[in-house]
C-alpha positions as CSV (number, residue, x, y, z in Angstrom):
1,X,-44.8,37.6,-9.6
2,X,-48.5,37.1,-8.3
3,X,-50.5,40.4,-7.5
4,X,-51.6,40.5,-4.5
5,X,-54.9,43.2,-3.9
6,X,-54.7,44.7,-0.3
7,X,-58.2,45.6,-0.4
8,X,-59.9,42.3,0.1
9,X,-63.4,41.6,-0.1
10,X,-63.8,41.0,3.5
11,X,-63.1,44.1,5.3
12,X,-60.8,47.1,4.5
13,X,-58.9,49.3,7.5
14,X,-59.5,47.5,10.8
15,X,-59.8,49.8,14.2
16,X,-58.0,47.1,16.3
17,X,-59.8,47.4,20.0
18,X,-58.6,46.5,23.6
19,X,-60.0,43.0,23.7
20,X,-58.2,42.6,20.4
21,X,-54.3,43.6,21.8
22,X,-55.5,41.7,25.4
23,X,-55.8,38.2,23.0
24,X,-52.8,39.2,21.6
25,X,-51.0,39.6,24.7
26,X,-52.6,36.6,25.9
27,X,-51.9,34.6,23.0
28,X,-48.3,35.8,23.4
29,X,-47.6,34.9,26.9
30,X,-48.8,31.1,26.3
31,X,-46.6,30.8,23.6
32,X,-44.1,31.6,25.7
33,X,-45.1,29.0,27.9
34,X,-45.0,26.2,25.8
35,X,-48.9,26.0,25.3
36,X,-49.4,26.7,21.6
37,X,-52.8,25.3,21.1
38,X,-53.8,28.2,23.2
39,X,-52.0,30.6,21.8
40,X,-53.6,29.5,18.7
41,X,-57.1,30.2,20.6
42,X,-56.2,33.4,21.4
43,X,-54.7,34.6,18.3
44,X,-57.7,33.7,16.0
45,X,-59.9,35.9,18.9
46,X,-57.7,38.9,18.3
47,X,-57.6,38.5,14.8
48,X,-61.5,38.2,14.6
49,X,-61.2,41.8,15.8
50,X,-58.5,43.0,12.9
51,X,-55.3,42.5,14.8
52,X,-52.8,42.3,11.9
53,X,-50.0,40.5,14.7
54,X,-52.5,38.2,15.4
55,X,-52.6,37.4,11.9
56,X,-48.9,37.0,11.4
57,X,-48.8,35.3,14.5
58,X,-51.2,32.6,13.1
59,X,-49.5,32.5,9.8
60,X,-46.4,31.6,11.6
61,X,-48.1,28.5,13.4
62,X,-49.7,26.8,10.5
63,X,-46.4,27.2,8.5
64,X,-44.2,25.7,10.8
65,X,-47.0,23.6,12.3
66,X,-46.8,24.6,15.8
67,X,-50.3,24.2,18.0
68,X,-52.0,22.5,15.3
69,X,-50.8,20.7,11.9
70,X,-48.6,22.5,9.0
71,X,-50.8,23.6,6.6
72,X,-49.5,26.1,4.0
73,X,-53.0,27.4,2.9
74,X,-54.2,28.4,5.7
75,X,-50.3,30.2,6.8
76,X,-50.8,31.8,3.7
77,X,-54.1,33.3,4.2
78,X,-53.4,34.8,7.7
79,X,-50.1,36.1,6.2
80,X,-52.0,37.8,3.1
81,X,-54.7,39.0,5.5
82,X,-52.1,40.8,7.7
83,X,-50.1,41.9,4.7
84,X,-53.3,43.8,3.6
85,X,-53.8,46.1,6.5
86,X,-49.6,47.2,6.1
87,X,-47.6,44.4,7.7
88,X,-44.5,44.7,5.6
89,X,-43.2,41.3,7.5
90,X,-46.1,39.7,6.6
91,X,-46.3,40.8,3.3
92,X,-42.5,39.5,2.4
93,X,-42.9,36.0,4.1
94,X,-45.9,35.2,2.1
95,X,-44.2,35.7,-1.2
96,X,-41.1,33.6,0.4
97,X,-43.7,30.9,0.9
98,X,-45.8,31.3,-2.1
99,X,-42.4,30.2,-4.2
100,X,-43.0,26.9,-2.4
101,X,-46.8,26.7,-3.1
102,X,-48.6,25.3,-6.0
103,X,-50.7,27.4,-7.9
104,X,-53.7,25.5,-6.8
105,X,-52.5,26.1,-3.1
106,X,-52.0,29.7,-4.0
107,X,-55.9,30.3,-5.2
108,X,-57.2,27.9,-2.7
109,X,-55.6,30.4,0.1
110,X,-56.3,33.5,-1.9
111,X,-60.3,32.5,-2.1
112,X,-59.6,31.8,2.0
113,X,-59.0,35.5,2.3
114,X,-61.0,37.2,0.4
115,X,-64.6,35.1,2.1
116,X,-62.7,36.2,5.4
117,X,-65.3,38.1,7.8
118,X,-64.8,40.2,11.5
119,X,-65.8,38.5,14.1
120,X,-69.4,40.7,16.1
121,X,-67.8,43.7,17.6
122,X,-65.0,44.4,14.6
123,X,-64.8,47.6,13.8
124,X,-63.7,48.9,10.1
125,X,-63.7,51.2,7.5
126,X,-63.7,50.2,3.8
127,X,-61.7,53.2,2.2
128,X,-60.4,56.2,4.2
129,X,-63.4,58.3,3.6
130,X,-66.0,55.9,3.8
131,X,-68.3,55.4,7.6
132,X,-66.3,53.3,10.1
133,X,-68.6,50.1,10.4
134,X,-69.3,47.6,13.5
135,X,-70.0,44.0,12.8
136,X,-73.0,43.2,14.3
137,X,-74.2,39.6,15.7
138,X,-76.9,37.5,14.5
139,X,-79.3,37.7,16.9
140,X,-83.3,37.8,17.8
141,X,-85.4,40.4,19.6
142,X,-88.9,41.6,20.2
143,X,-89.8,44.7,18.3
144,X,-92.5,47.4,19.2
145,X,-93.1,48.3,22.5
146,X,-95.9,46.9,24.6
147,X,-99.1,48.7,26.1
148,X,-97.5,49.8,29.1
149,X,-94.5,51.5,28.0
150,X,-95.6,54.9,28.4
151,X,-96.5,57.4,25.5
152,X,-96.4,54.7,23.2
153,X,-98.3,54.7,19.9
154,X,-100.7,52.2,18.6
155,X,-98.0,51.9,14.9
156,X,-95.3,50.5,17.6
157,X,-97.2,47.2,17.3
158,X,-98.3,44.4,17.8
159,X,-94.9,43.2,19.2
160,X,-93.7,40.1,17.8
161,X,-90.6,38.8,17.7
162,X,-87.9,39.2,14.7
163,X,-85.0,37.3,14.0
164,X,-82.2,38.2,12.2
165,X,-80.6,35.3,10.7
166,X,-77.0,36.5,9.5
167,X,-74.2,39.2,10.9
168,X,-74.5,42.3,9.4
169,X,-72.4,45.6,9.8
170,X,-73.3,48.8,11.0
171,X,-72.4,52.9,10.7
172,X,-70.9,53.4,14.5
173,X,-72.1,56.9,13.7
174,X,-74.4,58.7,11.5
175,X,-72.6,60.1,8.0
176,X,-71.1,62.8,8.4
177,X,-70.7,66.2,6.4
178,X,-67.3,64.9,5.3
179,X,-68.2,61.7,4.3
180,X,-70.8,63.2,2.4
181,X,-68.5,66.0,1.1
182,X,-66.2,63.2,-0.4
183,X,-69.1,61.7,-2.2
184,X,-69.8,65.1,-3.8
185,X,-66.1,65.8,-4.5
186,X,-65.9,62.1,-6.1
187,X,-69.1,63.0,-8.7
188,X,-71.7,61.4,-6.1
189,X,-74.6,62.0,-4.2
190,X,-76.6,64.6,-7.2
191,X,-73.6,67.2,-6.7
192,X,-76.4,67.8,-3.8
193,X,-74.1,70.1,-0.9
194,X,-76.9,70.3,1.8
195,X,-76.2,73.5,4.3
196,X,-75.0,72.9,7.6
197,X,-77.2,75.7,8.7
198,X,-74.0,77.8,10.0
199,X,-73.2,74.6,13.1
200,X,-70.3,73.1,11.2
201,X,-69.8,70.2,8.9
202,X,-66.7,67.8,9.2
203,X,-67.4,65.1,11.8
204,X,-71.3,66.6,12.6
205,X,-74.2,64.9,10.7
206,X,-75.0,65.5,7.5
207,X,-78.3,67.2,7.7
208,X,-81.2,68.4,5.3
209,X,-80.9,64.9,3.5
210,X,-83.8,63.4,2.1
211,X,-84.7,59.9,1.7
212,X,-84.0,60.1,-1.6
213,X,-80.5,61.3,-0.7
214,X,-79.3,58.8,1.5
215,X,-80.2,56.0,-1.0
216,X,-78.1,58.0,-3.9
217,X,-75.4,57.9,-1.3
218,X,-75.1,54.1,-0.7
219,X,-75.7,53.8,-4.1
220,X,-72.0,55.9,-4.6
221,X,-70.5,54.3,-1.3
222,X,-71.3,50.7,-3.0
223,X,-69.7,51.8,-6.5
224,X,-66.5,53.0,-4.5
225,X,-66.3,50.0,-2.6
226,X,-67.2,47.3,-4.6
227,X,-69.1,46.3,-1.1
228,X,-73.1,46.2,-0.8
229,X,-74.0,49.3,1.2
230,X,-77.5,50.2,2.1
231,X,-80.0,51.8,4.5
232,X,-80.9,50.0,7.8
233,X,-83.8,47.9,7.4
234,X,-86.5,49.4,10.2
235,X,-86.4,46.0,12.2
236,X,-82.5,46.0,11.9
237,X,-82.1,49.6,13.1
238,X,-84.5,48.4,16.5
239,X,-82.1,45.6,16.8
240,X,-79.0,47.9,16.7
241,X,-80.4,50.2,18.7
242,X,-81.5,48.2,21.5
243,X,-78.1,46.7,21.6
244,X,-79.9,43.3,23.8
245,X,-82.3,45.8,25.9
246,X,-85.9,45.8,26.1
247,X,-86.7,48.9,27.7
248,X,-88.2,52.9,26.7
249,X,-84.0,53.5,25.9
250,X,-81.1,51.6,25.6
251,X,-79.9,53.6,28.7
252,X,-82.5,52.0,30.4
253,X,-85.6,53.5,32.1
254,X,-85.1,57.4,31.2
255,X,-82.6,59.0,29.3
256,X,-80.4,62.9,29.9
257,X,-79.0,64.8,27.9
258,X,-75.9,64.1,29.4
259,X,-76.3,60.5,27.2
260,X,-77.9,61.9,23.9
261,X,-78.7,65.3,22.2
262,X,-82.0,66.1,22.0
263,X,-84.6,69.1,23.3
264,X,-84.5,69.7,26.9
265,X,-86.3,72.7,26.5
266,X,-89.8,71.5,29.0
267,X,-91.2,74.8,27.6
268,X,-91.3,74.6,23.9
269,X,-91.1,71.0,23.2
270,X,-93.8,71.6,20.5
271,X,-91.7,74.0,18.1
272,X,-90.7,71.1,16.3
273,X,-94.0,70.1,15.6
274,X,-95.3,73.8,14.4
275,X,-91.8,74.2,12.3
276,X,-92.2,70.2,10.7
277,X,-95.6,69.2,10.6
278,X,-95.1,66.6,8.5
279,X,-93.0,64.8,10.9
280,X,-95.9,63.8,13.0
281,X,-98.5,62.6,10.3
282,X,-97.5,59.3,11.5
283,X,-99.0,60.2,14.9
284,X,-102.7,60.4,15.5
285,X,-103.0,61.4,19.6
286,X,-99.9,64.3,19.8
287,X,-101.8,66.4,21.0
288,X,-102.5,64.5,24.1
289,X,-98.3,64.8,25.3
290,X,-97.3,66.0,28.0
291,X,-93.6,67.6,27.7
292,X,-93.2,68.0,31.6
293,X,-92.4,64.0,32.1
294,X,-91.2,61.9,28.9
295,X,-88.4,60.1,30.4
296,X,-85.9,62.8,30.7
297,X,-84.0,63.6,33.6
298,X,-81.6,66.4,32.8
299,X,-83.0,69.6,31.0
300,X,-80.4,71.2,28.1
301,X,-81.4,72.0,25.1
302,X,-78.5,72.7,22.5
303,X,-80.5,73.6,19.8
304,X,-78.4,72.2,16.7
305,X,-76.1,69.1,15.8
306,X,-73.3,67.6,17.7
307,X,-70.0,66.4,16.6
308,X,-70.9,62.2,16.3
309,X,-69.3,60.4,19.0
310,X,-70.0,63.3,21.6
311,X,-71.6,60.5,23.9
312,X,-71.1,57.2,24.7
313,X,-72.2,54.2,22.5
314,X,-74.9,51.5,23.4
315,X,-73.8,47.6,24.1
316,X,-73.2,47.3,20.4
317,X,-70.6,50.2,20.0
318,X,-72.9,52.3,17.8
319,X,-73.1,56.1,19.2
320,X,-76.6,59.0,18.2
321,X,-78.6,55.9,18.0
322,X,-81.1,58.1,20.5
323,X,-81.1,61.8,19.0
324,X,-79.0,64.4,17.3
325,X,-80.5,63.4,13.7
326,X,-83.4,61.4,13.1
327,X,-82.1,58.5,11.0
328,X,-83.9,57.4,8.0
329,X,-84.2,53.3,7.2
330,X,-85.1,51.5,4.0
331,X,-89.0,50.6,4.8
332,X,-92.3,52.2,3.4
333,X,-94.7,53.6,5.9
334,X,-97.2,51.5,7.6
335,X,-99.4,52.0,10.6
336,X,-98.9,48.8,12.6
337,X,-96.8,45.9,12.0
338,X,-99.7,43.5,11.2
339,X,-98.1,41.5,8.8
340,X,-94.4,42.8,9.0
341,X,-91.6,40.9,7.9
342,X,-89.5,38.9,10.9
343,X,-86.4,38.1,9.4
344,X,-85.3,41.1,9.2
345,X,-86.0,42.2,6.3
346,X,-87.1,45.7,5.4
347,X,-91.2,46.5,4.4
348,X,-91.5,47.3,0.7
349,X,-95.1,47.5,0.8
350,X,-97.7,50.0,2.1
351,X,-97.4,53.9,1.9
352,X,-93.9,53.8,-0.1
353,X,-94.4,57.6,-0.7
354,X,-93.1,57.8,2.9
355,X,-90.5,56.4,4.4
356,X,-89.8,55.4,8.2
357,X,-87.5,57.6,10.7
358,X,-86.0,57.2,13.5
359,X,-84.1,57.9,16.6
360,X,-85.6,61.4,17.1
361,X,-83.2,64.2,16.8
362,X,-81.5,67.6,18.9
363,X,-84.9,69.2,18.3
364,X,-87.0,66.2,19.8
365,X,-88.1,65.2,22.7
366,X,-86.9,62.4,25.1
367,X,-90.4,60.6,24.1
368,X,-89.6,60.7,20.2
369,X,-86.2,59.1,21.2
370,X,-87.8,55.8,22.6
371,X,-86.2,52.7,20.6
372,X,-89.5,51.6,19.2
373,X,-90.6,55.0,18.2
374,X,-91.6,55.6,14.7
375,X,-92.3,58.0,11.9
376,X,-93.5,58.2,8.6
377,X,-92.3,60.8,6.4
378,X,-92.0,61.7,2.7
379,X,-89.4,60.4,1.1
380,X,-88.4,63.6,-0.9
381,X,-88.2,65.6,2.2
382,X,-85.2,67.4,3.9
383,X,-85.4,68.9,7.0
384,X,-82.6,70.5,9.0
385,X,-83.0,67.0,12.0
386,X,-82.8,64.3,8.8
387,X,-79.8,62.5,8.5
388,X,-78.8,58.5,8.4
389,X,-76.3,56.0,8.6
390,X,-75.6,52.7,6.5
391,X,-76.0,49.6,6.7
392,X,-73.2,46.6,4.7
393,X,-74.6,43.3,3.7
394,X,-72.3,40.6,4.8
395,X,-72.0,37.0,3.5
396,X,-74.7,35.3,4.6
């Protein structure tokens, strides 16, 4: 009997969306006309998005040749796929047609599966503690901000367009105190248990992470996996947070705290500054702020962490890109982007005793939350706004 491993190398547990089930449906209903080809069309769009029907579905129509020719390696690949996220029906009509493969066909389909990849948009999670991921597109975009976005900072620039060559996936949300529990619990992370300053852990960010954390935790994420986990790249966190946008937010124009958590406090928008100092190294000119209009438009200040996923996400489906923690990435510090890489790629060279941040955080304010805004911090630091989220290399 061949052993089959439900954990393929593509993607683990699929979050199956409504676009997904409406190609299902779709998919269904012109079957049941008599128009298979497009049933066929829509299938493979739901199953981009992890439908596991849509995969039986499409198993079913190369093996009995129906909307496009028989072909037993591909029947068997959809079935094996769907078999892997828990279809019990699929899982028992692939072995029935395996008995009437060769062994050749067998490995031919099995190799299909396993360089299977969700189409942009697919959300999943590798193992049932690790981040659930998005799948983002390839894509280009023009990173910094220009002169006269206002309270920008010289380090934003020049602008210059990057392109990102290859589909990538993302952390929806930033990791949370119980993903980064499990790592402890599994012998990860340094046996490191950062406090939760008395707001809660579970589904809030973790907090008082260092740089040096985060990177020991997608070291342990990767050895769980099998998978290549890793910090954002500074050029792929701007992409994934402007989501296709070009302005101050991915909001748009301004940004409330009804859309993101951060301080709404007009009166003592500097007590992150006295408490941190060495969050603002990277800025030369704060002193010249003014805290009474920075793109804000509702005034609350919650003063701690929110659960992740307390606000809606941007075009890409990734939530807190704009506050709650500021979100460390792989690069080293540097003061402009003369001579950055555009593909991409994160910035190994420069000041690597500091790292970049970003997002800004529940004790910033709206101005630190910009998408091209940018710190450099130490890399050994942890500070009660520092968190992350993490980044999986696709094929390329």
């Amino acid at each position: 009997m061949l052993r089959y491993v439900a954990g393929l190398a593509a993607v683990g547990l699929l979050a199956v969306g409504g676009a997904a089930r409406a190609d299902y449906e779709a998919g269904k209903n012109a079957l049941e006309a008599g128009r298979p080809a497009e049933a066929l069309s829509e299938w493979r769009a739901a199953a981009s998005s992890g439908d596991r029907r849509a995969m039986l579905a499409l198993g079913r129509l190369f093996l009995k040749g129906v909307g496009a020719p028989q072909d037993y390696v591909l029947a068997h690949m959809w079935l094996n796929l769907a078999a892997s996220r828990g279809d019990a029906e699929a899982a028992k009509e692939r072995n029935a047609l395996s008995a009437r493969m060769t062994p050749q066909q067998i490995a031919a389909a099995q190799d299909r599966a396993r360089s299977w990849r969700p189409g942009p948009g697919s959300v999943f999670r590798d193992c049932d503690v690790c981040p659930e991921m998005v799948v983002l597109p390839s894509g280009s975009f023009r990173m910094g901000s220009p002169s006269s976005e206002k309270y920008r900072l010289d380090n934003e620039g020049p602008v210059r367009r990057v392109r990102i060559g290859y589909a990538f996936a993302v952390g929806k949300y930033e990791v949370t105190f119980a993903e980064w529990d499990a790592c402890v619990s599994d012998g990860g992370c340094g046996g490191y248990r950062p406090s939760d300053r008395g707001w809660g852990r579970g589904k809030r960010p973790v907090i008082e992470v260092s740089w040096d954390d985060a990177k020991g935790y997608v070291d342990w994420l990767s050895r769980k996996t099998g998978k290549e986990y890793r910090l954002l790249s500074e050029s792929e966190w701007e992409y994934a947070v402007r989501a296709g946008t070009t302005g101050p937010f991915h909001t748009g124009g301004t940004i409330s705290t009804d859309q993101a958590n951060y301080n709404g406090d007009p009166a003592g928008g500097v007590r992150m500054i006295v408490q941190m100092p060495s969050l603002v190294r990277s800025s030369k000119s704060m002193a010249n702020y003014n805290g009474n209009s920075v793109g804000g438009v509702k005034w609350v200040y919650r003063r701690q962490t929110v659960p992740v996923g307390s606000f809606g996400g941007n075009d890409f489906g990734l939530h807190n890109m704009h506050g709650n923690v500021s979100e460390w990435v792989e690069d080293c510090w540097n003061w402009s982007y003369a001579g950055a890489p555009s593909d991409g790629s994160a910035w190994e060279s420069g000041d690597c005793g500091r790292r970049v941040m970003r997002g800004g955080s529940w004790g910033s304010y709206p101005w630190f939350l910009r998408s091209a805004r940018r710190l450099g911090v130490d890399a050994g630091l942890r500070g009660y706004s520092f968190g992350f989220r993490v980044a999986r290399t696709l094929a390329r």
